[in-house]
C-alpha positions in Angstrom: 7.4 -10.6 -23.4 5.2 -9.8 -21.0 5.0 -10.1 -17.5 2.4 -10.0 -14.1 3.2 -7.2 -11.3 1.2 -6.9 -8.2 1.1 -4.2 -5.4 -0.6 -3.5 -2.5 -1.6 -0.6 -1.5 -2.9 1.1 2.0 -4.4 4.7 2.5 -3.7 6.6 5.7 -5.1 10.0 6.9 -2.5 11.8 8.8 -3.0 14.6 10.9 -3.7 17.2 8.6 -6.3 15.1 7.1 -4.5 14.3 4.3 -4.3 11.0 2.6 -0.9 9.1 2.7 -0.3 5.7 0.5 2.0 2.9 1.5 2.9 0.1 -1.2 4.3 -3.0 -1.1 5.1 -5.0 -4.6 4.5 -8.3 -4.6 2.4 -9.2 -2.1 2.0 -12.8 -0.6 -0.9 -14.3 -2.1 -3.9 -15.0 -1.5 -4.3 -11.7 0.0 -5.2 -12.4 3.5 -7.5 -9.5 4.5 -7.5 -9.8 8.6 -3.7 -9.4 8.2 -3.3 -6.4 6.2 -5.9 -4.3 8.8 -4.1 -6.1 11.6 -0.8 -4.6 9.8 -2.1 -1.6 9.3 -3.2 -1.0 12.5 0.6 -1.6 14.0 1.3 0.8 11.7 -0.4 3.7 13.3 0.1 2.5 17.0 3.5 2.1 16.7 3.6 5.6 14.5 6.1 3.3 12.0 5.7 6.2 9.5 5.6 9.8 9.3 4.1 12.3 6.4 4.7 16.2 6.0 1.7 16.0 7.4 1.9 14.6 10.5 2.0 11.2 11.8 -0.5 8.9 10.3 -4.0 8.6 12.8 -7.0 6.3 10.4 -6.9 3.6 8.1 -8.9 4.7 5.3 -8.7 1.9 2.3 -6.6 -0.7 1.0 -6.6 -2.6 -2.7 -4.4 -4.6 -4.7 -3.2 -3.4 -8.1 -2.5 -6.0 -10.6 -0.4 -5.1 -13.6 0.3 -6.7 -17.1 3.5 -5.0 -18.2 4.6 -5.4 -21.6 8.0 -4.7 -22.9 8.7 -3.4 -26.2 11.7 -4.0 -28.1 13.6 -1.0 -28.8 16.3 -1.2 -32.1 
């Protein structure tokens, strides 16, 4: 049986210039773009996350990955 899995996911730069990703599964839908820049923006002012790297300084991308899973039996 299979089943549906969505995630979002938002790429940082941290202070190294590296990329850092953040994911959330199941994202409530329909994707409202404004909210996931406004979110991500709150992220780096109030430096909610840090990275080996640093603390996270630029948005760089965001996308939704949408996943058909299918389970096989196993006897």
């Amino acid at each position: 049986r299979g089943r549906n899995m969505k995630r979002l996911e938002m790429r940082f730069e941290n202070q190294e210039g590296k990329f850092v990703t953040c994911t959330l599964d199941d994202p409530v839908e329909p994707i409202d773009h404004n909210a996931v820049n406004a979110a991500m923006d709150v992220v780096i002012a109030q430096n909610a996350f840090t990275s080996n790297g640093g603390d996270l300084v630029a948005k760089r991308s965001a996308r939704v990955i949408d996943q058909q899973i299918e389970e096989i039996e196993i006897n």
